[in-house]
C-alpha positions, 0 to 999 in steps of 0.5 A: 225136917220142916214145919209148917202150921195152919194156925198159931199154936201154943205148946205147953209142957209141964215144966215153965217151957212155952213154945208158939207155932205161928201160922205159915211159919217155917220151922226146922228147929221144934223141940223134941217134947214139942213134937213127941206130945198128943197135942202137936200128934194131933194137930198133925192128924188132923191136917193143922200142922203139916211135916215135910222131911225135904226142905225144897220150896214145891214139897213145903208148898205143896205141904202147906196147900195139903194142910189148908184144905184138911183145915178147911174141910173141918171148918166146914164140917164143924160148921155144918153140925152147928 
């Protein structure tokens, strides 16, 4: 499995545990409590974090292109309702 993000990203659980996903960064190795959170379930709904089960290079950029364009398309709404 590979991870991909569109932005930095902190995760915090509710013990001293920290973990930063940084933007276009590909990570195999997220921890469990990472990515069984709202948070990080969240930003994968929203297109911010993009999952791939393949490690081929065209399925993670085409991963990475796919997340773009949904954080790209919020900014816009986002920018429109101010």
């Amino acid at each position: 499995m590979v991870i991909v993000s569109s932005k930095n990203v902190l995760f915090r659980n509710s013990g001293p545990e920290k973990y930063l996903l940084k933007k276009n960064e590909f990570r195999t190795d997220v921890p469990a409590w990472v990515r069984e959170s709202w948070y990080f379930k969240a930003l994968v709904n929203d297109g911010s974090i993009s999952i791939s089960d393949s490690t081929s290079d065209p399925v993670v950029e085409v991963a990475m292109e796919k997340a773009e364009v949904k954080a790209t398309a919020k900014r816009k709404r986002t920018e429109k309702k101010e």
